[in-house]
N, C-alpha and C positions, 0 to 999 in steps of 0.2 A: 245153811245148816244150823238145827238149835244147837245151843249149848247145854251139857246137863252135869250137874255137879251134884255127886252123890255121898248121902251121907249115913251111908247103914241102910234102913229100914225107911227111910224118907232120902228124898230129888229135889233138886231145885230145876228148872227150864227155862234157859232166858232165849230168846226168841228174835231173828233180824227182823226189822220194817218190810223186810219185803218179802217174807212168810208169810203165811196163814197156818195159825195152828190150832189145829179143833183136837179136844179132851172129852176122851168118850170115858164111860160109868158104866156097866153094864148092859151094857150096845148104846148108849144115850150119850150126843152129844151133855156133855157137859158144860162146857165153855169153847168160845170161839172166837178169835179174832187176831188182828197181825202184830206181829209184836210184841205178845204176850210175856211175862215174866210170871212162875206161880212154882208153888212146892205141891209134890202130888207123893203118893205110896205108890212105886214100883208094881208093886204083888197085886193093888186093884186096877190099874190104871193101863189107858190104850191114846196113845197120841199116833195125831197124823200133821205130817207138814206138808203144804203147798207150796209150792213157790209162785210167788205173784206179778214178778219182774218177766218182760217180753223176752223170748227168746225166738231164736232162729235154728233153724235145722234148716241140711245142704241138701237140696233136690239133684237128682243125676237121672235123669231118662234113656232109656233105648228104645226107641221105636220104626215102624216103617211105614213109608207114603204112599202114597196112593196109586203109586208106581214099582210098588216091592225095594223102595233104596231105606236103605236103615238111615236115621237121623238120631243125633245127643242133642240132648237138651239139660242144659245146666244151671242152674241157679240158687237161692234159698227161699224159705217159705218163714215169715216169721210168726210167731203167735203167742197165746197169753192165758191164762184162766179168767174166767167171768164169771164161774157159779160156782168157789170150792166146797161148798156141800155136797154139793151133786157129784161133783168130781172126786170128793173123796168115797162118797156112795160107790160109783162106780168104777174107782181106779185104786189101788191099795197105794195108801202113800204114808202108811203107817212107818214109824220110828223104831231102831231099838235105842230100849231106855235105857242102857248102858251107856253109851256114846251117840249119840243124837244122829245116827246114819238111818237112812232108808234099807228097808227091810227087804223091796226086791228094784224091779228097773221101772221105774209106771214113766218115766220122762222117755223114755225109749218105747216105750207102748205106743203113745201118744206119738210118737213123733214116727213110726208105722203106720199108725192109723192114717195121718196125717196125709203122708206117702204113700200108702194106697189110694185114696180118692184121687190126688193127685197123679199118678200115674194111671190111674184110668181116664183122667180129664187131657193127659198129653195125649196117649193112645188114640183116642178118640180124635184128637185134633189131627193129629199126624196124617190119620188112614183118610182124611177128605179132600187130601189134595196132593197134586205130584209133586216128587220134590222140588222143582225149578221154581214153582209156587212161592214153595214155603219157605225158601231162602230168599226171592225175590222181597217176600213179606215180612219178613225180619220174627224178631222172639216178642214183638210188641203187643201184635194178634191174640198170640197165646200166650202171652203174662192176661191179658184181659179176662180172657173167657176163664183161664186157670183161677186168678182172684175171684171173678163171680161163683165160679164151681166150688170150692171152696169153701168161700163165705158163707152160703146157702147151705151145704152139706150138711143133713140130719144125724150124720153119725156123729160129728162134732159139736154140734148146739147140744143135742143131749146129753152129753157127757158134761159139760159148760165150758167148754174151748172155743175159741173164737181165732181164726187166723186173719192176721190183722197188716201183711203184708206180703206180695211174693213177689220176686226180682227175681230177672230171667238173664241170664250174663250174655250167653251165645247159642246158637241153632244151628248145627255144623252137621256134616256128613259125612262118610268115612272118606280116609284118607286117596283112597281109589276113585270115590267116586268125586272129592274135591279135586282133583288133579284134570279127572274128563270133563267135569264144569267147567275149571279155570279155563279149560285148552281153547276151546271159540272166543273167550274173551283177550287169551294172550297170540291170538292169530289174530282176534282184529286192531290189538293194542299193535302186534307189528308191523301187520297194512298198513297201517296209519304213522307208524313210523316210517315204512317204508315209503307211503303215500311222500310225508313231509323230507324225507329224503330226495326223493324225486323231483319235489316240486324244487327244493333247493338248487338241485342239479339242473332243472328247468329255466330256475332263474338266472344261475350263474351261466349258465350258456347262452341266455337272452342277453342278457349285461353283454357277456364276453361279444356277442353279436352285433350287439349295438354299439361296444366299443369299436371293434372292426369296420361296421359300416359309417361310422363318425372318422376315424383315420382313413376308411378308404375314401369319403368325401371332400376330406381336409386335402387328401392327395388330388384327388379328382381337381379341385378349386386351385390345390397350389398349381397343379399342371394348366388347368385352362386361364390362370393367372400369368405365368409363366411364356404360356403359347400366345397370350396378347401384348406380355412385353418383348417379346421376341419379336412378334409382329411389329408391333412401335419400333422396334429398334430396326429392325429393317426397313421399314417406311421412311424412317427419320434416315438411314443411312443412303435410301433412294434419295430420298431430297437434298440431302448435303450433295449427294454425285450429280443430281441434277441440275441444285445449285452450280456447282465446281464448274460442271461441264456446261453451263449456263455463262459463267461468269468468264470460263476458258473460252466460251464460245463469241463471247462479247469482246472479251480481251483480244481473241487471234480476228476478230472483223476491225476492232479499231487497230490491231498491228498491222493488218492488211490494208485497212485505209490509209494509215501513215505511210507505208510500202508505195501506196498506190501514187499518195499526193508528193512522197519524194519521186518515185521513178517517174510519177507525169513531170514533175517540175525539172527532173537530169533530162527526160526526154525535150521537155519544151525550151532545156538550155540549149540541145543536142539540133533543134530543129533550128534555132537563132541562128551557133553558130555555122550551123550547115549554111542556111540560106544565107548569113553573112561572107562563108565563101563560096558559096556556089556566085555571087554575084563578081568575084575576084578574079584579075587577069590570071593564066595560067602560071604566068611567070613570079605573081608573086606568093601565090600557093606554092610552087617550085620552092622559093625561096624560103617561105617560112614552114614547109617540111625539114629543109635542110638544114634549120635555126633548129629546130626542136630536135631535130636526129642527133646534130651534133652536141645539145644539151643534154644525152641522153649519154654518150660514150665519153667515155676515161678520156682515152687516147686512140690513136689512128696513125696505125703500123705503115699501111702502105694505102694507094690509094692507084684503083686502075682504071683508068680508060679508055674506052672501047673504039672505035672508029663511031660506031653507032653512036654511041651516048657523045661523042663530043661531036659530031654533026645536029645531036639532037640541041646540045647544049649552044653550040654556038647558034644554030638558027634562033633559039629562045631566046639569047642576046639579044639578039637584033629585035625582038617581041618583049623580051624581059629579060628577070634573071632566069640563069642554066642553073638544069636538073643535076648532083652530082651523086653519084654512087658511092656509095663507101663504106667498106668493110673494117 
């Protein structure tokens, strides 16, 4: 905004770099240019100030798709003066000379203007396609076509504005009909949780599976390990019994042979001495019974008899010695 410093019947105007100040006379530009500093007469005199520096104004759209769903579209539109003659011809951006303020709103015109093309440039976009589309396709789309439309727009070059940037923040839809978008995407997001839950559970039951059939193998093996040392152990316990009863068996044939070669040899003493007495007179077998009998008793209490035996005996006298009984 100029500065104006007034002194009676004469002004001074000092002017920022980034003005444009045109000094009309009579409808006639006078002087023109940015930055100006000059003293003019109040009572003849008509100033206009431009502003020269980019500015931005906020774009806010409602529109609907090509499916009847309302969409916002938000962003800024920025732009600049390029021709301020022309623009002050056709936009009032005159001054009061008293305090260096603009006389009515011309950056608010402009920045209407602005804002109609552009809302008939979203409009336009919006209705050619359904909304799944044009979320799908992001605000990139129509940041593009919006900067072409724009740029090109006859309403703006002739006036000499030129818009010199538009940025499109987000492409949204109402809040009802974001929530029934989301819903297929937050049912497959859970499937897929669910999916990955599952397969989790799949795995840890395959594991758990494979642990079980590892321990029941380990069992399996210790048992058919187990059932072959048992085997051995009973094989080996056949053999030692067979051994034993091998070695018992050897032992009770050579006890029996020793048996055999004593009892032959008492039999073969038994046969000597038989045939030794069988070759003996009666009388002296008599006798050497009688030798052994009486080497046999203590003592001999009484001794009897017989008619018998001492007929027997006396006749053996005369043959040999007498048989003698005794008790």
């Amino acid at each position: 905004m100029a500065t104006i410093r007034s002194l009676g019947f004469i002004a001074q105007l000092r002017s920022e770099a980034s003005s444009h100040v045109i000094r009309y006379r009579n409808g006639r530009a006078t002087q023109s240019g940015r930055g100006l500093v000059f003293w003019f007469v109040p009572e003849t005199a008509s100033i206009a100030e431009l502003p020269m520096d980019d500015r931005e104004m906020t774009l806010f759209v409602k529109g609907r798709s090509q499916d009847f769903q309302t969409v916002a579209v938000q962003g800024t539109i920025g732009w600049h003066v390029v021709d301020p003659a022309r623009l002050a011809e056709r936009v009032d951006f005159s001054i009061d000379l008293r305090n260096g303020k603009l006389r009515g709103e011309p950056i608010e015109k402009i920045q209407a203007r602005i804002a109609g093309i552009a809302n008939q440039a979203v409009q336009q976009y919006l209705g050619q396609a359904p909304v799944r589309t044009l979320l799908d396709a992001g605000p990139a789309p129509l940041r593009e076509r919006l900067q072409s439309v724009v740029a090109a727009d006859p309403a703006l070059t002739d006036i000499g504005v030129a818009a010199v940037a538009v940025r499109l923040t987000n492409l949204t839809p109402t809040s009802e009909l974001e929530r029934a978008l989301q819903t297929p995407t937050f049912e497959a997001l859970q499937q897929k949780a669910d999916e990955a839950t599952f397969q989790r559970r799949a795995l840890a039951v395959e594991k758990e599976r494979a642990i079980a059939e590892n321990e029941l193998a380990n069992k399996t093996e210790l048992a058919r390990r187990e059932k072959l040392l048992i085997a051995e152990e009973v094989e080996n316990a056949r053999n030692r019994a067979s051994g034993a009863a091998e070695a018992q068996q050897i032992e009770a044939g050579a006890e029996a042979e020793r048996i055999r070669t004593i009892e032959g040899a008492r039999a073969e003493t038994e046969r000597q001495h038989i045939a030794i007495y069988r070759d003996l007179p009666p009388a002296i077998l008599l006798g050497l019974a009688a030798q052994q009998l009486a080497g046999k008793l203590d003592k001999i209490d009484h001794v009897n008899v017989t008619p018998d035996l001492l007929a027997t005996v006396l006749g053996e006298f005369r043959k040999g010695p007498a048989v003698i009984e005794a008790r």
